[in-house]
Structures are given as C-alpha cells and as structure tokens.
N, C-alpha and C positions, 0 to 999 in steps of 0.2 A: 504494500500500500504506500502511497506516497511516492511513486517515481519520478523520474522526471518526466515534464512533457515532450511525447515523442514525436518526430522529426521529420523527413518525407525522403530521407535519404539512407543508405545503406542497407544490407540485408542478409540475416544471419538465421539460423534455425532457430525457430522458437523456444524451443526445451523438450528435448526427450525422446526417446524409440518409441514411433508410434504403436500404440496397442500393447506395448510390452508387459505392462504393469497395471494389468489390472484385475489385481487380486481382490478388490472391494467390490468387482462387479458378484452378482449371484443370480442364479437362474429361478424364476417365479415362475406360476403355471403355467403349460405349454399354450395358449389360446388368449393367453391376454386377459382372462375372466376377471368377476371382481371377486374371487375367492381369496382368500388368507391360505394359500398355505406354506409350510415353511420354506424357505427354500435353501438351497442345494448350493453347495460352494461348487468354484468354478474352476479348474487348472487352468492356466495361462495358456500352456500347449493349444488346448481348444480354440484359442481364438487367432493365434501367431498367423493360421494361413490367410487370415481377413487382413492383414496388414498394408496389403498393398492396394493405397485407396487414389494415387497419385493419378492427376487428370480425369478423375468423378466431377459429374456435374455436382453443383450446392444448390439443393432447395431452400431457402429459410421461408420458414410460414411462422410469423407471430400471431398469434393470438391479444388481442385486447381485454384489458379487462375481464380477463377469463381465471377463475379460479382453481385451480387443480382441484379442491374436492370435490366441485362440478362437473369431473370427468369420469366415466366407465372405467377404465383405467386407471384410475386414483383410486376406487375402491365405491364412487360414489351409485347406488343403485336405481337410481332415477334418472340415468343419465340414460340416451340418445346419441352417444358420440361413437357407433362403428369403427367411422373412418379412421378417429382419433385412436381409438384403443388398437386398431389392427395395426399402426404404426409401432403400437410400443409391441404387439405381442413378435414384431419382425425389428427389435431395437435393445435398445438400452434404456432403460424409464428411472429417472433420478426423484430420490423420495423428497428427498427435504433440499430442495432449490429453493433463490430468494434474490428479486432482485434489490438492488438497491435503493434505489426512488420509485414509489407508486406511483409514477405521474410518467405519459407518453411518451410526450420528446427527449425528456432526459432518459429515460429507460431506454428508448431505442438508441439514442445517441451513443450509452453505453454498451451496448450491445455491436453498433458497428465500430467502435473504438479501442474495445477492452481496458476505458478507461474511466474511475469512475466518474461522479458530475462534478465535483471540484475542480478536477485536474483539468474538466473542459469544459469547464464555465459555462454549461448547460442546465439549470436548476429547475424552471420550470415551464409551463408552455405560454406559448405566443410572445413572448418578448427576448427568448434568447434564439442566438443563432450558433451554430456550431463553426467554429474560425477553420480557415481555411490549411491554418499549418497544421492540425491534427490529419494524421493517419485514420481512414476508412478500411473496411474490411473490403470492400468494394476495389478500392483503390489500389488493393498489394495484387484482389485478385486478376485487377485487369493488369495490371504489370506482369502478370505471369500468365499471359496470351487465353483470360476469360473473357468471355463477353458479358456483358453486368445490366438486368435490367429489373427495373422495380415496380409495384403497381398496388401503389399504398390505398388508404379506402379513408383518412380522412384528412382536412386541410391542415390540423394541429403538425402532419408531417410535411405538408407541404416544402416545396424545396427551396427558398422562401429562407427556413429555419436550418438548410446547408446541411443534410443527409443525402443531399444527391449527388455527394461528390467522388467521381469513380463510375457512377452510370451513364452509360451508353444509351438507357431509355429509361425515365426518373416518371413514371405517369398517374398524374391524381388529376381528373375531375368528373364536378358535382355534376347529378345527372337530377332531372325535373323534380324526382323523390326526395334526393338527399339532402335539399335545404331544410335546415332543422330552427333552433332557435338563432340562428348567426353569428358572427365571431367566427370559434372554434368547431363549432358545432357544424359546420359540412363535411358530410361524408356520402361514399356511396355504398350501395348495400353489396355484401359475400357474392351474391351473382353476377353482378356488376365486375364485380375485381376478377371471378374468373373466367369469366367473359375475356375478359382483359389478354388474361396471361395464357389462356386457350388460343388466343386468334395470334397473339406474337409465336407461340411454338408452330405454328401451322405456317407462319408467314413466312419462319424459318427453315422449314417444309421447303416450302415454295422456293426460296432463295437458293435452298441446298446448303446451308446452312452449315460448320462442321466445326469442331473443337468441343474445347469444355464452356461451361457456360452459368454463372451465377445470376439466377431469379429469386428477389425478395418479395414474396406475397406476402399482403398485411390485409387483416379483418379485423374489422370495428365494430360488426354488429351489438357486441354483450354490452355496450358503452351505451348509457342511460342516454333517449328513452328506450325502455324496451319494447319494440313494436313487430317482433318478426312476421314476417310473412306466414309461417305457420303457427303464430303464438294463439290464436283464435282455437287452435281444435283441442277437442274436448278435454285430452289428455294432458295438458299444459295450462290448464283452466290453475289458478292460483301460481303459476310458475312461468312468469313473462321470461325472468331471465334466464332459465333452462332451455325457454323455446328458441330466443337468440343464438347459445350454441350448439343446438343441434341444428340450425338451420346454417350455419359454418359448417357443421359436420359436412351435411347435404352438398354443399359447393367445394368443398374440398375432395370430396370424394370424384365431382367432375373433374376437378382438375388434375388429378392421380390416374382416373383412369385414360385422362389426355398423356399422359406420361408412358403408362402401360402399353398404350396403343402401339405408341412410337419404338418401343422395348427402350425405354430411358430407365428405368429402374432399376434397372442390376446396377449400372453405373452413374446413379445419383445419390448423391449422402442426402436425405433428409435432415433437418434440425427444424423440429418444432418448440416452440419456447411462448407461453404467454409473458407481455411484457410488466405487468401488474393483476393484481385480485378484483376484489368488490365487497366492501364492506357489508351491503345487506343486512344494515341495521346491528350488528353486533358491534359491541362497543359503543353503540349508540352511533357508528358511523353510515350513514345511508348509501356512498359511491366510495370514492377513493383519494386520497392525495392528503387528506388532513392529519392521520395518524400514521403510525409505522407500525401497526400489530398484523401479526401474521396472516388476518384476512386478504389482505392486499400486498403482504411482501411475499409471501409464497405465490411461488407461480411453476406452472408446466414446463418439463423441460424430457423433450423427448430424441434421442437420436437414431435412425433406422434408415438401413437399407440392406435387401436382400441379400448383396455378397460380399455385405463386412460381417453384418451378425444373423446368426445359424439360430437363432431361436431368440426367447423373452429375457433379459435383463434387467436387474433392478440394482441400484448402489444406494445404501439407507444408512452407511454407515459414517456418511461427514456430509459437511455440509457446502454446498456448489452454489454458486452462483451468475447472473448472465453474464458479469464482466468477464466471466473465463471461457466463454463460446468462441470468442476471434483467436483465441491461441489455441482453441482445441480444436478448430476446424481448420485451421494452418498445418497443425499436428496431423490430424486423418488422413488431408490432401497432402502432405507432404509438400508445402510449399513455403519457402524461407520467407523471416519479416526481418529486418532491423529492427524492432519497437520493442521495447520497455514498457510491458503495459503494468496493470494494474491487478490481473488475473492470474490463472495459472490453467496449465492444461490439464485437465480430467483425467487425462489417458497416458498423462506422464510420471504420475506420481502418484503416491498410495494417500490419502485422507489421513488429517490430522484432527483430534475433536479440538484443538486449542486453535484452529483456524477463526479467525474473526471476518467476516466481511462488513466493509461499513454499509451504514444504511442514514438515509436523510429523508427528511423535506421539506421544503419552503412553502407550500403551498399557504399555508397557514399566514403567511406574513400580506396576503392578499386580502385575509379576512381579518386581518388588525391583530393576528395573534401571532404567538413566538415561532419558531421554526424549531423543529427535532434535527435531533442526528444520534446516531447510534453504534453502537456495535451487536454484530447478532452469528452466536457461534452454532456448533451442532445441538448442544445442549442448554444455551440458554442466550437471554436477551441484555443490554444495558439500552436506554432510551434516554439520552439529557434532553428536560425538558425546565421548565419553570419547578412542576413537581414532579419530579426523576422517578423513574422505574426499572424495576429489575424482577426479570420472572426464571424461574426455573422451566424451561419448555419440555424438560421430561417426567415431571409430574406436572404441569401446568400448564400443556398445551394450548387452551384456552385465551391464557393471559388474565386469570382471574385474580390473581394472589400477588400481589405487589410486595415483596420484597425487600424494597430499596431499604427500608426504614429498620431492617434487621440488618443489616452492613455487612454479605456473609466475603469472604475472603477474595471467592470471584468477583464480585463487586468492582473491588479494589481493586483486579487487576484490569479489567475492562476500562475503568474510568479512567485509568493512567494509561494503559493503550490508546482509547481514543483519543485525549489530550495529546499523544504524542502526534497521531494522526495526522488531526485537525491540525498540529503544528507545520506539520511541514507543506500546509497550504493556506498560512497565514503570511499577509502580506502580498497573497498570488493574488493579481490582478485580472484572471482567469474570469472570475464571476463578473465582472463589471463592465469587462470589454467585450465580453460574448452579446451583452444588449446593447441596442441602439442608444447612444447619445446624444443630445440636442447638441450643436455648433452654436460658437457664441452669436453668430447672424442668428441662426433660426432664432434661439432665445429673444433675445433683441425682437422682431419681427414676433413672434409671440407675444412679447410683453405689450409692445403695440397696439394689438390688439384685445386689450387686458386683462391677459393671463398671467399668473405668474407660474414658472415652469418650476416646478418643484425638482431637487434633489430627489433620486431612489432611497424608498423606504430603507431604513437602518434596521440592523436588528440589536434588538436593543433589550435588556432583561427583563425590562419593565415591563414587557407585554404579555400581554393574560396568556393559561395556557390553554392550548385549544382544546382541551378537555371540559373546561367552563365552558366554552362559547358552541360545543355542538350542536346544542339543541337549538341555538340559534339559528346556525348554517342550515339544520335540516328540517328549520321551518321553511325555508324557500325551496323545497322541494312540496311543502303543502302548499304553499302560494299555488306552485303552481299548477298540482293537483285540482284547486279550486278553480282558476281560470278556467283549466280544462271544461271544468263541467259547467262553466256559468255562472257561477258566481260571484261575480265580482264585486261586491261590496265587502264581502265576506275578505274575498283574498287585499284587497286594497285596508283593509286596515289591519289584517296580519302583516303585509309588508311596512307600512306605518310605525306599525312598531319594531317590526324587524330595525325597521331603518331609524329609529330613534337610538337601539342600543349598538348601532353601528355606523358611527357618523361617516366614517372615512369609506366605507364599502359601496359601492356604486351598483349593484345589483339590485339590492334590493329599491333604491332610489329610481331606478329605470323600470321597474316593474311597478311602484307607486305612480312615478310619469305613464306608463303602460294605462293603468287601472282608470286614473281619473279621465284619461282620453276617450276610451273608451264607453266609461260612463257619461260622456260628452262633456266632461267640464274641463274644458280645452285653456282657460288662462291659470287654474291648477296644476294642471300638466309642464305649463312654460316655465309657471315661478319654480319650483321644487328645479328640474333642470338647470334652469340659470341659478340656482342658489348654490347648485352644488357644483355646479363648471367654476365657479368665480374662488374656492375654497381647491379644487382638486381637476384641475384640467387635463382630457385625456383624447385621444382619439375618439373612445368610443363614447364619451359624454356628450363630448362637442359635435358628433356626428349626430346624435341622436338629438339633440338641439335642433341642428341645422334642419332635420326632416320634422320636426315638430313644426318648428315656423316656416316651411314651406307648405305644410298644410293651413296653415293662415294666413297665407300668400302672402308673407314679410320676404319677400325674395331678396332683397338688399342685404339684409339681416341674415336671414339663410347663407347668403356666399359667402358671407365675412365669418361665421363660425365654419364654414369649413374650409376655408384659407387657413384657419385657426388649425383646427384637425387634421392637415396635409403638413404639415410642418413637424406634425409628431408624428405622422405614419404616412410618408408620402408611396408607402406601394400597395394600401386600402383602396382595391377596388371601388369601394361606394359611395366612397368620396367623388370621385369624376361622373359616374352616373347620377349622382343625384345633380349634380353643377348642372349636368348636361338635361336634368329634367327640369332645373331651372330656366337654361335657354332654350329649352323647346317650346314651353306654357311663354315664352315672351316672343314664339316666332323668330328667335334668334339659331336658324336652322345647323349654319355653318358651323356654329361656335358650339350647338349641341353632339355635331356629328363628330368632332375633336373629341370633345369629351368622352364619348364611348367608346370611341375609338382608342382613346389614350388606357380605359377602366380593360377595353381586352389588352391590349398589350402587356399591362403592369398585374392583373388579377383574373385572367380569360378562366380561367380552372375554377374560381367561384363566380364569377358574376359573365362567364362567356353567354350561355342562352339567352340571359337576360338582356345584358349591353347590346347582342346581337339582333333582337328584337327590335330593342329601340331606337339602335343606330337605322337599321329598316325605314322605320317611320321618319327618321329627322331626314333622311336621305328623301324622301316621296317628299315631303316637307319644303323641301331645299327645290327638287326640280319642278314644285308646284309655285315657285315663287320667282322661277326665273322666265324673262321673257320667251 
C-alpha cells in the first residue's frame, strides 16, 4: 500500500509463476450449486497444465451495484443468476472479496489501475477525473498488440471522467429509456450494452478480424431505480432488486453464447467482479457510498475459463480485493507491466490473514458529513470515523457488535497501520488535481456575475458522523417514493424539512424547487433557488435556475445564470441546449442551431436525440426565415 505513483514507461513482470501457487485455491461442488459442502484440497500439479494462458482474449464484465449474496453462487437461494453461477462452477469463485470504495468511478478506476483512490485522486463520482499519467489496464494491454474496447451502461463512467484511456472503442450512450433523474443518472439498460458488444464481435467477423483482444462490458441495471424489465412477474413480486440481476443474468448469457458461437471461449479468460454492494436498508443504509460495512464493500469476484480451470474453485481462506485484478490478469496472460501498483497477484502468492486492504469514502462529505476510511483484513474491520468502529467479522459478520470501545490489541494495530497509510498520501496532491479547478478569469467572471466560487469542501472533524445523519439521507429516497405516487404536498414538506436540517445539500432544495413548481407556485420555486445559488453556486443549481426562469420567460435572466453554470462545467450538455431553447422561442434560429450543435459535440452521448431533435427544428426555422 502506499506506492509510488506509477509511470507510463518501462516494463517488467509483474510478480510471480503464473498459476504456480495456489494452494489456497479448493475444489466446491462439481455444478456450481448453492450446496455447503466441504471441500477438497487441491495439489498444484492439477492445475500446472492450465498455465499457459498467454494471448487469451480478456472479458471483464462488472457488475454494479451487485451484491454477492445476491448470487446463486454465493450461496444465495433466490437467486436467478445461471449464467453467473455456470461461470464460477467452470472458474475460481473468491469468498471474501472487497472492494475498496462503494462508489462507481472510483471503484472502477481502481480496478483498471491497480491502484487505490488516493494514489489516483479518484474519490468520488462526477467531479473527479482520472489524470492522464496513471497506467490503465487497457493501456499495457494495447501495448502488447490487444485490441481494447469498452461498452459501459452509464454516464457516471462516461469518458469524460478519463477511463477511456487505452480504448480503441470507449462507447456509452443514453438511448430514449435510459434518461433517468439526470446528472449521473443516465444509463442504458443490460440489453442495450449487449447489443453493443454482440454487433462489434460480429463487425469483427466481418472485418476478419485476428489477435487477442480486451472487451470491458459494464451493467448498471441493480443501480436504484429498480425497474427491470422483468421485475413485474409474479415471482419477483416484493424483490425489485433480485429482478435487476437476473435480468443481467439474461443478457449476459446472450452475450457468452455470442462468444460460444464464434469458439472464443477456450481462449478467453473471463473476470467477472461487481464493483460495489447495496445496502438494502441494513444499517439503516438504503443504496451505497455513505458507509463502509460489508453490505456494499463485498462484492463478486469470479475468474473462469474453460482451459485454464478443469472444474469449480473456491479460495475463502484470505482476503482479495479489486485493486489486485490488473496484476493478476497480467499474471494469467502473461504479459509484462512496469507498475508498482497497489495490489498483489492472487495466483502468485499464498494469503496472508494479516493482509489489510484499505477501504474509504467520501461520499458523505457531499451530504455535510465526515468521510470514512478504513482498514479491512480477512478476519476483521477498523472504520475511522467521528465515532470509530471495530468488528470482529468472524463472529460478527453482521457488523452488529462494535468493539472499538473495548481497545482489543488488533485494534491497535490496525489504527497504527492505517495512520501509516494514510501517511504516505498526505501532502499528495493526487485528490485535488484529479477535479476541475476554476482559473483565476473564470473566478473573476463568476464573481461578476454574483457568485462567489467557493473553495472544495474541507474535511474537517467537526462534521457529524454519517451514522447520525442516515435517516436523513434516506428520507429523500421517501421524497421521492411520494412524488412517484402523487403526492406532492406530502413529499414537499418532507423535503422542507429535509432541507432545513441540511442547509449546505442541494438535493433536497431542488426537489423543494421541484415540488412547489409543480404544485404551481412558481415564484416559491424561484426564491428557494436563488437563495440557495447566492450561498453555494454550482453547475447544477445554477442550471436548474436558468430552466426555472425560462419557464417564466425571464430569458435575459435565464442566459446570465447559465453563463454562470458554463464556467463551472463548460462540457454540460444542457447548458447549450437550453441557451439554444432560448434562441429558438426568440426566433433567433442561427444562434439556436450553434447551440445544439455545440450540446452534441461537447455531450452527444447524453443529450444527442435530444439536441438532434431540436437542432431539426431551429434548422426548418432558419430556412423558413430566409428569403
């Protein structure tokens, strides 16, 4: 832990005789069932002849949001996952995985980095980018004659956030469905995605295609709301989020058998890995990103292919985690990295229980409260928090029995590990320069306009722990429970109050502006907005401004808060479409057609149908107005 950051230069073997070592793997039943029975130590011998995996295609399929106990394969019996469990019963299935941060882009970040979120200044979504001098898993692989293409399912990875570096084909976008609440929230659905990556293997057909070749598929379904396409049928009635991943199952199983077709499968390594859990209300936590307990830091980690492993695997004896997937799939394929990561290879080295892997998140600092960070071994947890925890996780799996407050020896040594840690990414400038900065112009030119550009939130001790403030957070999941069904008086003065014990959070304040609009009291809706842009200015306050007073044709007023909002997010889509729905309602055709035109060039993957619509119209527009 703690390396340096690595470089884009030189390149050495990662660590280790592939396959040699792994006497911690064990053999579970032969079928992949969800039966307990014991299992069966493994000789080495048995597996020496799968060793040579050099020039195997790489699948990697993430899973979002997806919880291992929610798998057939985990053991869970309500599960729907075939496709998933027949992977592990033709693989290696790791018990106690974990990744690091419950939260998207960091987690994938690590994952194609092998390094953790400190080290690359990725913390949380929408506002970081991954910098350009980190090493991708992508990147070593196209240096060693892969072809690299990816076909993610929502915009939180969009490319954007700088995961697309090293693909040859990087492809996300929103299709008529996939617009969700906005922001973060577009995505398209499992079919969609294999859709995707069925018609590039086919394309490659056609082309004639030949080498090895690394495809990242990513699914987002399990990611709230839960709506799958087969969540309706009777069998899933009370189990929205079961229906989600068995309807991944469903498309992933098309896209295996588009593999099969082709005989890609003897020589494709699989890696399946979800990149976070889902709280599901335990702990009191309803989704993911605000805690660090097990619901959401265990996640899927499954490795399989036909003629590496000869039957079912399980390793339950230490504990693994994603940042070690880039070295251990370097390892399999047998292809050198110069990097110093963060990880370590699975398949090089026997489990230690005194492994620690760190664990964090910030999430919480968006909702006014502290940030965690942790250490979390095979047998137990440390969490620095406001009020610190420490569980035993082999009597305590749960996380019910807090610890801390009896001081037992491991403790103390956890807390002195991570302090050392944390040390040696104290002063790294890593987290700060991975997000956008305002320039002293923009500032200037913001201030202008009478904002004042606030410094990035501090972290600072004084902030509550997000253990007090859950049930806050997870009233805006009733909010909007209500909305849904119509009730909006109801939900506007849940948010009301939400938004009194949360001055600084701006969700809830956009769903009070939401509410009152709604219920038409449209100069309600302006004031709350402008109260709170003038106190905490943002892209998305100040956008949401700007479309409020263009519904009460203050069109002057409108441009000028999103001149405001282009300054802090000049590659926001909705910004130039909305500009250009200002000059369309004034007949200013030409200056409309810019505008959409500029919203696809900077944002086509979320706002392309849309821009594309309306550029239509301002165009007919334009040659209705010329002689």
């Amino acid at each position: 832990m703690g390396s340096p950051p690595a470089t884009k230069t030189g390149h050495k073997r990662f660590g280790g005789a592939v396959l040699l070592i792994l006497l911690g793997l064990f053999a579970w039943n032969s079928s992949c069932s969800r039966s307990r029975d014991p299992a069966r130590p493994t000789a080495p011998a048995d597996l020496l002849r799968h060793a040579a995996a050099a020039g195997f295609n790489l699948l990697l399929i993430t899973l979002d949001t997806t919880r291992a106990d929610r798998l057939g394969c985990y053991g869970y019996e309500q599960a729907e996952t075939p496709t998933i469990d027949a992977l592990a019963g033709r693989g290696v299935r790791f018990d106690d995985a974990v990744t690091s941060v419950p939260i998207t882009l960091p987690s994938h970040a690590t994952i194609m980095t092998g390094r953790y979120p400190p080290a690359i200044g990725v913390r949380d979504n929408g506002t970081y980018q991954l910098a350009e001098e980190h090493v991708t898993l992508a990147e070593i692989l196209k240096g060693n004659g892969y072809d690299a293409v990816a076909f993610v399912a929502s915009f939180t990875l969009d490319e954007r956030f700088g995961l697309n570096q090293g693909f040859d084909l990087y492809e996300f976008e929103v299709g008529p469905d996939g617009r969700k609440a906005g922001g973060l929230a577009y995505e398209r659905r499992a079919d969609a995605v294999s859709d995707s990556a069925i018609g590039w293997l086919q394309a490659r057909d056609e082309s004639g295609g030949a080498g090895p070749f690394f495809m990242w598929v990513h699914y987002f379904d399990p990611h709230v709301p839960y709506d799958s396409p087969i969540g309706p049928a009777a069998r899933f009635r009370g189990r929205p989020y079961d229906a989600e991943i068995a309807f991944v199952d469903l498309q992933l199983k098309r896209l295996l058998a588009a593999f099969d077709e082709r005989g890609l499968r003897d020589r494709t390594l699989i890696v399946l890995v979800s990149d976070h859990g889902e709280g599901l209300f335990e702990h009191d936590e309803a989704t993911h990103g605000i805690f660090i307990y097990e619901t959401t830091l265990r996640v899927a980690l499954i490795l399989s292919c036909p003629a590496l492993f000869d039957g079912p695997y399980r390793v339950d004896d230490r504990v693994v985690a994603t940042v070690d997937l880039l070295p251990t799939i370097l390892d399999l394929l047998d292809v050198p990295s110069g990097m110093l990561g963060d990880g370590q290879s699975l398949l090089a080295a026997a489990g230690s229980p005194q492994r620690a892997v760190y664990i964090e998140t910030q999430m919480p600092l968006s909702n006014g409260c502290s940030p965690l960070y942790g250490l979390r071994r095979h047998g137990d947890k440390y969490i620095q928090a406001p009020r610190p925890e420490y569980y035993n996780l082999q009597e305590d799996p749960k996380e019910l029995q807090n610890l801390y407050s009896r001081g037992p020896l491991e403790l103390v040594t956890l807390k002195e590990q991570l302090a050392e840690v944390m040390d040696t990414w104290s002063g790294d400038e890593a987290g700060r320069s991975a997000a956008r900065l305002l320039t002293d112009e923009e500032r200037r030119r913001l201030e202008s306009l009478g904002y004042v550009a606030g410094d990035e939130q501090s972290e600072s001790d004084a902030l509550p722990d997000p253990k007090d403030h859950i049930s806050v957070i997870n009233q805006m999941t009733e909010i909007t429970r209500l909305m849904a069904l119509g009730q909006e008086r109801e939900a506007l003065a849940l948010a009301k109050e939400v938004a009194a014990q949360s001055e600084d959070w701006y969700d809830p304040i956009r769903m009070v502006a939401e509410l009152h609009w709604k219920l038409g009291e449209r100069a309600e809706a302006l004031s709350v907005l402008e109260e709170f842009a003038e106190k905490h200015p943002s892209p998305d306050v100040l956008y949401q401004l700007a479309r409020t007073l263009f519904f009460c044709q203050r069109e002057a007023e409108c441009l000028e808060k999103l001149a405001a909002a282009e300054l802090l997010d000049a590659q926001a889509g909705a910004i130039p479409v909305l500009r250009g729905d200002v000059f369309f309602r004034q007949k200013r055709y030409q200056r409309a057609v810019e505008q959409y035109q500029r919203a696809l060039e900077i944002d086509g993957k979320r706002f392309g149908p849309e821009a594309r619509r309306k550029l239509r119209q301002a165009k007919q527009g334009l040659r209705g107005t010329q002689p």
